[in-house]
C-alpha positions in Angstrom: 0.0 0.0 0.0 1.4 3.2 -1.1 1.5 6.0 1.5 0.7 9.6 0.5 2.8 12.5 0.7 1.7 14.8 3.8 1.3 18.1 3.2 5.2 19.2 4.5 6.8 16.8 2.4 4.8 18.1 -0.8 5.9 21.7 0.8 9.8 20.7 0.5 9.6 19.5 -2.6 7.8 22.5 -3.9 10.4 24.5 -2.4 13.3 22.5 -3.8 12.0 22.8 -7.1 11.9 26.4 -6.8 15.1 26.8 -6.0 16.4 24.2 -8.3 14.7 26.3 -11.1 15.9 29.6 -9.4 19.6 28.1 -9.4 19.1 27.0 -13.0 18.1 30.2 -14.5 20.8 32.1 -12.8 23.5 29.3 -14.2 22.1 30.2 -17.7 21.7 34.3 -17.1 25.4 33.9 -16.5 27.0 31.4 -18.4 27.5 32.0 -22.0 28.8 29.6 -24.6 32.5 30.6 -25.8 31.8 32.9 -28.9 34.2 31.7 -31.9 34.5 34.8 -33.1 35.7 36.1 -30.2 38.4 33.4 -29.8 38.9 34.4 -33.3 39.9 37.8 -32.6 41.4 37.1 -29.5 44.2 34.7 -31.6 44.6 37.0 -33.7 45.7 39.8 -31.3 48.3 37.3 -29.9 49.6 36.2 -33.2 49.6 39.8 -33.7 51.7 40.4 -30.4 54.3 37.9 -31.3 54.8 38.9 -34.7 55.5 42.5 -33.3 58.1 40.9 -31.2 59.9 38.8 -33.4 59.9 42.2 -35.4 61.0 44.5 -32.8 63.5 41.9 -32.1 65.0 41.8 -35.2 65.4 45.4 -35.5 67.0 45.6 -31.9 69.7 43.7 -33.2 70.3 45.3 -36.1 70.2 48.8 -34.1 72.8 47.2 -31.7 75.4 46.1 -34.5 75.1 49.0 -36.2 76.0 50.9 -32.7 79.0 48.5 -32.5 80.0 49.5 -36.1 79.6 53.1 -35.9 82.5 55.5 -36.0 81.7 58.3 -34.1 80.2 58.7 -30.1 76.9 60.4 -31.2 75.6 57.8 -34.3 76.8 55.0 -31.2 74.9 56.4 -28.5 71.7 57.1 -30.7 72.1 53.5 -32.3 72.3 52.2 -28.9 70.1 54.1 -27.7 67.2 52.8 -30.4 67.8 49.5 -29.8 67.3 50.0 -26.3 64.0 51.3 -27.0 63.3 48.3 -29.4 63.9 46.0 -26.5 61.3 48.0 -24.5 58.5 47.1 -26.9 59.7 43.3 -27.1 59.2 43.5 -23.2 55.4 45.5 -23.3 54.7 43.2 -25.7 55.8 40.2 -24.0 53.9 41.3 -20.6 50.9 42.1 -22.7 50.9 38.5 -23.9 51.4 37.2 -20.4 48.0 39.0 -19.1 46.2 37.2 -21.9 47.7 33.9 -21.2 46.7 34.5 -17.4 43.0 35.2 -18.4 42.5 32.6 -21.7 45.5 30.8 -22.7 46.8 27.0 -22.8 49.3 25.4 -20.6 51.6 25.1 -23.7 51.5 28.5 -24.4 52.6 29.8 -21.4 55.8 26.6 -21.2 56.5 28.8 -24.3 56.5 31.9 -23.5 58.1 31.0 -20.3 61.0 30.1 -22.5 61.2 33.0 -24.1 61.4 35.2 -21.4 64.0 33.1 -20.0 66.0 34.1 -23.6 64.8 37.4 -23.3 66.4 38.0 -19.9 69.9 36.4 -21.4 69.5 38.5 -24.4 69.0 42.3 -22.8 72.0 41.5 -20.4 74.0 40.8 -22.9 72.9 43.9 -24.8 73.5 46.0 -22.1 77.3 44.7 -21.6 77.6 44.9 -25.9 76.1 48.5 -26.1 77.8 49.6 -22.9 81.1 49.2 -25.0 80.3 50.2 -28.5 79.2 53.6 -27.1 83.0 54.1 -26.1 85.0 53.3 -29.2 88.2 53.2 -27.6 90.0 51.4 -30.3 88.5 53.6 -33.0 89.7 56.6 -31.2 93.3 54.9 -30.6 93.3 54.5 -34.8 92.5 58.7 -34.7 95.5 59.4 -32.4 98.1 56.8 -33.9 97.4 57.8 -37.4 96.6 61.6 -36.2 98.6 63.5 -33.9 100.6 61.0 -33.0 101.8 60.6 -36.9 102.6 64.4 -37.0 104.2 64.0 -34.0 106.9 61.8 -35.2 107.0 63.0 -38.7 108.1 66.1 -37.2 111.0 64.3 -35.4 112.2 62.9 -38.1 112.1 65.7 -40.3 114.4 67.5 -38.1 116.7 64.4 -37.3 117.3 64.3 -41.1 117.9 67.9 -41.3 120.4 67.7 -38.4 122.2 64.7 -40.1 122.4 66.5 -43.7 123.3 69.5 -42.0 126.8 67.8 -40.8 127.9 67.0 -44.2 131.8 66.5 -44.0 132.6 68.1 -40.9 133.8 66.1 -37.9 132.0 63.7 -36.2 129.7 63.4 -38.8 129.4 59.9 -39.2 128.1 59.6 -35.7 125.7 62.1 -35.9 124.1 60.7 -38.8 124.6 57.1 -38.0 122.4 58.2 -34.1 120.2 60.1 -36.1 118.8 57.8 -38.5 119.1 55.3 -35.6 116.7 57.6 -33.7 114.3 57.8 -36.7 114.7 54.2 -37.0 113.5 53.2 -34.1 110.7 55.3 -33.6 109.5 54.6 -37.0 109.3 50.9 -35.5 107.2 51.8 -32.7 105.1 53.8 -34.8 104.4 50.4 -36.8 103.8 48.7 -33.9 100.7 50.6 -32.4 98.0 49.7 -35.1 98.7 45.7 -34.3 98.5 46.4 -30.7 94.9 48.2 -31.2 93.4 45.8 -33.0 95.0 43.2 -30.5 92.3 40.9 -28.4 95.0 39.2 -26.4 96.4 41.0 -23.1 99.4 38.7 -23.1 100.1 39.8 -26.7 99.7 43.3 -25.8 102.4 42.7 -23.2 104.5 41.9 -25.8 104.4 44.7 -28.2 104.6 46.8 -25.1 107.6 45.2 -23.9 109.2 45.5 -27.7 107.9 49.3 -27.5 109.9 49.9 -24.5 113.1 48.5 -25.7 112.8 50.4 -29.0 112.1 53.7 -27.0 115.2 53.3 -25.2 117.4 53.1 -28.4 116.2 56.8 -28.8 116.6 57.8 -25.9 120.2 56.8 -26.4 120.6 57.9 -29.7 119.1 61.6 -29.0 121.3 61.3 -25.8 124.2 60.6 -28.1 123.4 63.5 -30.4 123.6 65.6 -27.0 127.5 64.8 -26.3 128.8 65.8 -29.8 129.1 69.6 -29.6 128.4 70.2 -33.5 125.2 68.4 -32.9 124.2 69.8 -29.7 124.4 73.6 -30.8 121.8 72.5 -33.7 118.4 73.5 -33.3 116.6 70.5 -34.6 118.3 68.7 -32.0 115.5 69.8 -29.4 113.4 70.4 -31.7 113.3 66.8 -32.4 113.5 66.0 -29.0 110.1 68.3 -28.2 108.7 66.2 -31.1 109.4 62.9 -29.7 107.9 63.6 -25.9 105.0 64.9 -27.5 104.9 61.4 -29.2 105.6 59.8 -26.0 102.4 61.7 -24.4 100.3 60.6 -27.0 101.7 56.7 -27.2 100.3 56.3 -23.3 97.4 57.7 -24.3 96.7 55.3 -27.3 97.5 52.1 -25.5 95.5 53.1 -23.0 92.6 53.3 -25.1 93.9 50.4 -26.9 93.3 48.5 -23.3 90.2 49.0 -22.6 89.4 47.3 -25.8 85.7 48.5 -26.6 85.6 47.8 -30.5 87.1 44.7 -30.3 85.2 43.2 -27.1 82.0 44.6 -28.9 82.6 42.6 -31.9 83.3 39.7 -30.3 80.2 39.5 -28.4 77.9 40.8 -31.5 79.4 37.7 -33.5 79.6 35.3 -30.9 77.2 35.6 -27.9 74.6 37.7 -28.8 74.2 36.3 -32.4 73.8 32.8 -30.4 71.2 34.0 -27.6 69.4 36.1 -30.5 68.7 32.8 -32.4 67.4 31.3 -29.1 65.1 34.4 -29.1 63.8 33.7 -32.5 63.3 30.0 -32.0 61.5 30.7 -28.4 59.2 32.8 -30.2 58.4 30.5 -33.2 57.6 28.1 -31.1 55.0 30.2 -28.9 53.7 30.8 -32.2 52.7 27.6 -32.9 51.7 27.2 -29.5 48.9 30.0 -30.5 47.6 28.3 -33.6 47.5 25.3 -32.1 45.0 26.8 -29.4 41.7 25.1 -29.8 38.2 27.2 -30.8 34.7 25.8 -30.0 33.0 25.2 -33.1 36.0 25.3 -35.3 37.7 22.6 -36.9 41.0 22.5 -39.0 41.2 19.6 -41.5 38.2 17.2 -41.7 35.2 18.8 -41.5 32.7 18.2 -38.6 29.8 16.2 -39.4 26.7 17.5 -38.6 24.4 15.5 -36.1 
């Protein structure tokens, strides 16, 4: 015999299909089906993003060469400064990106752009060492003075070492004013041939060498002009300090080259523009290929690639 609902129990169960009604038509006031074309647009905007900063990339690194390339502290700093600023758009971009990911994005998408960030990171530190250095062209500057200045310098000594030497002629002593005369020009001449190789020089032990080899030719003039100074024909000549003047104001300007020449900019910059950043730059590239795919591989409701749906 079946028993009959009293009147509470037909009361809660009144009530609880109210409120599973109520609960049901707030679920569907609220919840809306993903719209396709707004998953359309929304993968579009991220291949978009990506694109801009494989792009801006690109140009950074092509701002930052040119920086290490450039002859002159102005074009470097502006170069360097550009690429700088394309580095700054890679990075808005990139965050950009992340806040999409964050709200709508797949787990593989953010693995990838994990990864590039990670490259990223590698890539702006290395920047800043590279552009740090091609902003001071110290071996550029080294060229100016040794083939400047520096030139004049010693042309000027051995202009009048040669005048002082053809000015003896016959007389006494001549032969050993000429022979420490040209022997003066002589070695100078060397150590003028010297400074270019120890410019473009990478190697600090090899610059120790030249140095060393500079130092032993400077003393042969030193002796040679000190030479000059004990004949007393030569010493009354007036190229004889005149050629002396000449040579210390080489002397200034020698320390001042190989002091440029060791800090090294131009050539550190190059190496790391051909070596390290080329390499992390390709890692960039790679990173962001792969987030691209990552993007067109992220999955639309109600849109298929390849074999068509069929309809139910």
């Amino acid at each position: 015999m079946a028993l009959k609902p009293s009147i509470r129990d037909l009361a809660w169960m009144a009530g609880g299909a109210i409120v599973f009604l109520l609960v049901s038509l707030i679920v569907l006031r609220f919840h809306h089906e993903p719209d396709p074309a707004q998953a359309l647009a929304s993968r579009v905007r991220k291949l978009g993003l990506v694109d801009a900063m494989r792009v801006e990339l690109a140009s950074a690194a092509e701002a930052g060469r040119s920086a290490v390339l450039a002859s002159t502290d102005e074009e470097s700093q502006s170069l360097a400064d550009q690429s700088r600023a394309h580095s700054t758009s890679v990075d808005r971009a990139r965050q950009e990106l992340a806040g999409s990911f964050q709200d709508a994005g797949t787990e593989s998408e953010r693995d990838r752009l994990e990864q590039f960030s990670k490259a990223f990171a590698d890539s702006r530190r290395i920047d800043d060492e590279l552009l740090g250095l091609a902003v001071k062209n110290t071996n550029f500057k080294a060229l100016g003075l040794a083939f400047g200045p520096a030139a004049a310098a010693l042309t000027d000594m051995t202009e009048a070492l040669s005048r002082l030497a053809a000015a003896r002629g016959a007389s006494p002593g001549s032969a050993s004013a000429t022979q420490l005369a040209y022997g003066a020009e002589i070695a100078a001449l060397r150590i003028q041939a010297l400074l270019a190789p120890h410019i473009v020089e990478e190697s600090d032990p090899k610059m120790d060498q030249i140095e060393a080899r500079m130092a032993e030719l400077s003393g042969e003039v030193e002796r040679d002009l000190a030479g000059l100074r004990a004949l007393p024909d030569a010493a009354a000549d007036a190229d004889l300090p005149a050629a002396a003047s000449s040579w210390s104001r080489f002397r200034e300007l020698q320390a001042q080259i190989l002091s440029l020449s060791r800090e090294n900019t131009d050539v550190r910059s190059h190496t790391i523009s051909l070596d390290r950043s080329r390499k992390v730059m390709v890692a960039c590239q790679e990173a962001l290929g792969a987030l691209r795919e990552a993007v067109e591989a992220e999955p639309i409701p109600g849109v298929t690639y390849g074999t068509p749906v069929k309809a139910r």
